[in-house]
C-alpha positions in Angstrom: 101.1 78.4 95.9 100.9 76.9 92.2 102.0 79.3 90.5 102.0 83.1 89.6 100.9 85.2 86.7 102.0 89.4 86.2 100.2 91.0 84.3 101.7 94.1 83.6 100.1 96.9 81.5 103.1 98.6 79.1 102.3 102.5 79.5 101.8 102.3 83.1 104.2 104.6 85.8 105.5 106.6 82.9 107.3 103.0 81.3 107.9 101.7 84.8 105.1 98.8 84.2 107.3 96.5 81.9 110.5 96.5 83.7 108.4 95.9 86.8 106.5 92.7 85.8 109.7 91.2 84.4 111.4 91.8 87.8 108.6 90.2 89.6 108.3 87.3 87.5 111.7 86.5 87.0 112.0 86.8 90.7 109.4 84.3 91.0 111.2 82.5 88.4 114.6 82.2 90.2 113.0 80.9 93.8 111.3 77.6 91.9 108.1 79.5 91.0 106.3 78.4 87.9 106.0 82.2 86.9 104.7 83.7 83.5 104.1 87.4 82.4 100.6 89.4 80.4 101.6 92.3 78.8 98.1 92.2 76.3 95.0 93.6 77.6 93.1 91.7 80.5 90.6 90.4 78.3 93.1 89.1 76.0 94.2 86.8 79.0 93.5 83.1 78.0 91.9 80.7 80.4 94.7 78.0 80.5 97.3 80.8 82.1 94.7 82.1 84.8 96.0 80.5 88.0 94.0 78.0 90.6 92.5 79.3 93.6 95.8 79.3 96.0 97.4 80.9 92.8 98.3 84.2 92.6 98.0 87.0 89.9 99.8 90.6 90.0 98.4 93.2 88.8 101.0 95.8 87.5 99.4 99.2 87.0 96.3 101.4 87.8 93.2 101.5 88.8 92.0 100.6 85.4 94.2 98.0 85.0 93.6 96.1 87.8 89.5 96.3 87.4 90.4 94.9 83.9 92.6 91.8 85.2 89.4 91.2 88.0 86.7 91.3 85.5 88.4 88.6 83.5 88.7 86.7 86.7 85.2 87.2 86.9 84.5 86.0 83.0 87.0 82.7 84.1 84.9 81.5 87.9 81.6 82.3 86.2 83.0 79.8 83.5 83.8 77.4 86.3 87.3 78.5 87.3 88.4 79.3 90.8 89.1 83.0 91.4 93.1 83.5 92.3 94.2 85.6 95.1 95.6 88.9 93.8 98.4 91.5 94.3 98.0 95.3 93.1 101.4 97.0 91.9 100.3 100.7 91.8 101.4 102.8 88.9 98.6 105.2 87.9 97.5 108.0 88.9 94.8 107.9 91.9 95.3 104.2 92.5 92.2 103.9 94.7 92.5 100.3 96.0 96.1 100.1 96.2 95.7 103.3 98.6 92.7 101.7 100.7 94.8 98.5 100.8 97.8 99.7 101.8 99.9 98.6 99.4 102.7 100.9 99.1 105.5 98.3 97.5 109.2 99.9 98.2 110.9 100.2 94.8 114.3 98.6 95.2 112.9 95.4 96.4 109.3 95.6 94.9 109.5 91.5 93.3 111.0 90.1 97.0 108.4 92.2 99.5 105.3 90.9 96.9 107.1 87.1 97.4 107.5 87.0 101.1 103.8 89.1 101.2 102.5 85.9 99.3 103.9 83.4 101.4 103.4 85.0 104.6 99.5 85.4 103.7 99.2 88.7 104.3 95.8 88.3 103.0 92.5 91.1 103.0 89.2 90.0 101.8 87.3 92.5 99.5 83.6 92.9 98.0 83.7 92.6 94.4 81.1 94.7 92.6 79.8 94.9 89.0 78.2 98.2 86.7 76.2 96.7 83.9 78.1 93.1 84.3 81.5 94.8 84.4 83.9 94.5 87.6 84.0 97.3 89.6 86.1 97.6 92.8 86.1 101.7 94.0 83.4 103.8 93.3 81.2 104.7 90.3 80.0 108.2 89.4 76.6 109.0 87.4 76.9 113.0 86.1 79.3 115.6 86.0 82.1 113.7 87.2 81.7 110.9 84.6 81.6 113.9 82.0 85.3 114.8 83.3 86.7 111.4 82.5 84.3 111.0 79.4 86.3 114.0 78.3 89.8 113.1 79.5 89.1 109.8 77.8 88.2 111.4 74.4 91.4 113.2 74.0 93.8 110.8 76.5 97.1 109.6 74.7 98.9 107.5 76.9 99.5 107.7 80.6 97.6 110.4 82.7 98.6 112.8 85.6 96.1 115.1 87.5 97.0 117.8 85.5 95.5 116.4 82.7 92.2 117.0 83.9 92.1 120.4 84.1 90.7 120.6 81.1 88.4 118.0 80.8 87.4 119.7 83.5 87.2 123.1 81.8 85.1 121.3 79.2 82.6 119.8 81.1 81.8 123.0 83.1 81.0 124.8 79.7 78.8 122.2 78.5 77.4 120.0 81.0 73.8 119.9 81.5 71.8 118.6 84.4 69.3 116.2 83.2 67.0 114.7 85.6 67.7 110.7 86.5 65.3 108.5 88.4 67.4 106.6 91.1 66.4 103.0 92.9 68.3 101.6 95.6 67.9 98.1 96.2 63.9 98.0 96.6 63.5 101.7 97.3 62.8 104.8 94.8 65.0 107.3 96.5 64.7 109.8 93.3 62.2 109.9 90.3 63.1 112.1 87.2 64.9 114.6 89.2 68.1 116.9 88.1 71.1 114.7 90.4 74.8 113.3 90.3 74.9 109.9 92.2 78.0 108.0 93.6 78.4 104.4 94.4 81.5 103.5 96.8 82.5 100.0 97.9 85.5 102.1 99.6 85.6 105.2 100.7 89.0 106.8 98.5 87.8 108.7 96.1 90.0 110.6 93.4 89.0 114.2 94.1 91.1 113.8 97.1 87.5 113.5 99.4 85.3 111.1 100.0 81.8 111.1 99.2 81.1 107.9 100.3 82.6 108.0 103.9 81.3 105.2 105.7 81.9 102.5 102.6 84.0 99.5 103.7 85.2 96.6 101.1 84.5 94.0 103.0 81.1 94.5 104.8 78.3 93.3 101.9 76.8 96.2 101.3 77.6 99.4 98.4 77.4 103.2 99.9 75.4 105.5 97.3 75.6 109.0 97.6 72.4 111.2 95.6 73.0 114.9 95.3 70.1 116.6 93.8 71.2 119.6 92.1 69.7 121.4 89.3 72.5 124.3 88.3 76.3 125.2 88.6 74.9 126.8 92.4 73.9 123.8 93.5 76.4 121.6 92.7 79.1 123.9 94.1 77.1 123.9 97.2 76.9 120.6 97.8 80.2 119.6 96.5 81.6 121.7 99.6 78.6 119.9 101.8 80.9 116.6 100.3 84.0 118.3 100.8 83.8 118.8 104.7 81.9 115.2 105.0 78.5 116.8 106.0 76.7 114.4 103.5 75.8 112.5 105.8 73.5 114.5 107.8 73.0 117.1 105.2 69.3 116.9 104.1 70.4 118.0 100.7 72.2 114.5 100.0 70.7 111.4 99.6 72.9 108.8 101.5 71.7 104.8 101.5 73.6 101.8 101.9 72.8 98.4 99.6 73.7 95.4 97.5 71.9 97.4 94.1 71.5 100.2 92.6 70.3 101.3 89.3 70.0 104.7 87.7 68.0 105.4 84.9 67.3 108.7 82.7 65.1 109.6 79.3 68.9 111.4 78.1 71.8 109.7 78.1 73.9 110.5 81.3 78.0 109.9 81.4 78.5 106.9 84.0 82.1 106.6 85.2 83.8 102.8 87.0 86.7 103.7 89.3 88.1 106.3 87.2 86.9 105.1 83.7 85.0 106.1 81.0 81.9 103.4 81.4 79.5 104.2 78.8 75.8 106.2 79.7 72.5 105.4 81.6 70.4 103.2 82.1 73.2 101.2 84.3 72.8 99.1 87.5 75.3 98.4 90.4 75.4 95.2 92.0 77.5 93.8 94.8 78.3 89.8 93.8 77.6 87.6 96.6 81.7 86.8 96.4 84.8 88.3 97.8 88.3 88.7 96.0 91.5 87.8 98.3 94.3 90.7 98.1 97.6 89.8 99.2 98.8 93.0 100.9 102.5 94.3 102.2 103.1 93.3 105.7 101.6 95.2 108.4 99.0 96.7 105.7 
């Protein structure tokens, strides 16, 4: 190991985030470690501070935050750099890949579990996806969903609890409307300017508390899209409790493919949502990179 690099983000775990990326990287610090801490912004990151390959950088926060610190890994290898092996601290609120990971850190002894993790190489190999270039690691939504956190998002001041999308939620059910997409997966029309909400999982965690991509796995090459043609409120309740019980599968209401690309398209804009973010409208595409990221997970994970 060369060296370590935290980078924590400030409003994360209610406060928690700061104190926690000092503690890990003056640990690091104390047992020889060339160790430095990133409170900016992951974009703000600059190249010289990135670590090499068998170099390690922790991620201290959510979902959010750890898609931004892996999509400037991504900016850095596709410059020529090496991409570091990475640790997730989770401090949000769903905390998708920490969760499918394993990676429940203990609080009293957070900086010396993530030290000994690193040097035992507890180490998990993950696909790394993009949405329109961006990295994205858990699932991205295409429709109503994407309208919840497009609306969380408008009105969000600082850190988030599921209670905060209630109503978001409220909102979107008023004024959402169900304009028709046209859906290609990999080489493969699936859906041509037809009313739908679409879901694209490289794990199966998703933050309604069920999955609707079921059989993803982050390490297997291929994405999991879900297609639910609905047209009205009836419709997408329906199928929402076809998702709920895991019947998408075999429903022949759902549209279920596995591939390396996706892209959905649409005359109206439609809200597009990356592991939990706001993430802009249609036209986007979802690619799996022909790369995987290295976690370093607790022991036994």
């Amino acid at each position: 190991m060369e060296d370590i690099l935290v980078c924590g983000n400030p409003i994360s775990g209610m406060g928690r985030g700061i104190s926690i990326a000092q503690g890990v990287t003056e640990f690091a610090q104390r047992a020889g470690i060339h160790a430095r801490m990133h409170l900016e912004h992951p974009s703000q990151l600059p190249a010289d501070w990135i670590p090499a390959e068998r170099g390690v950088v922790v991620a201290v926060g959510g979902d959010g935050t750890l898609r931004g610190v892996v999509d400037r890994l991504l900016r850095h290898a596709d410059a020529g750099g090496a991409l570091p092996r990475v640790v997730t601290i989770p401090l949000g609120t769903a905390n998708l890949v920490a969760t499918h990971l394993g990676c429940k850190w203990k609080g009293n002894r957070i900086a010396a579990d993530v030290l000994r993790a690193i040097h035992s190489g507890c180490e998990r190999k993950f696909d790394i996806a993009t949405a329109n270039g961006r990295a994205m690691l858990a699932v991205g939504g295409v429709g109503f969903d994407a309208q919840v956190v497009h609306e969380l998002a408008s009105r969000r001041r600082g850190p988030i609890t599921y209670a905060d999308y209630v109503l978001p939620t409220v909102r979107s059910l008023a004024g959402y409307r169900f304009d028709p997409v046209t859906i290609t997966v990999d080489t493969e029309e699936v859906l041509r300017d037809t009313p739908a909400i679409a879901f694209v999982g490289n794990i199966p965690e998703y933050g309604a508390g069920f999955s609707v991509t079921p059989t993803a796995r982050s390490d297997d090459g291929e994405l999991d899209v879900c297609i639910l043609p609905c047209r009205n409120w009836k419709e997408l309740f329906e199928l929402g409790v076809i998702c709920g019980s895991g019947q998408q599968l075999e429903s022949e209401r759902a549209i279920y493919r596995r591939a390396k690309t996706v892209q959905i398209s649409s005359s109206s804009p439609v809200p597009v949502q990356i592991d939990g973010d706001e993430s802009g409208f249609t036209p986007v595409v979802f690619s799996l990179l022909g790369r995987q990221l290295t976690f370093i997970v607790p022991a036994g994970s």
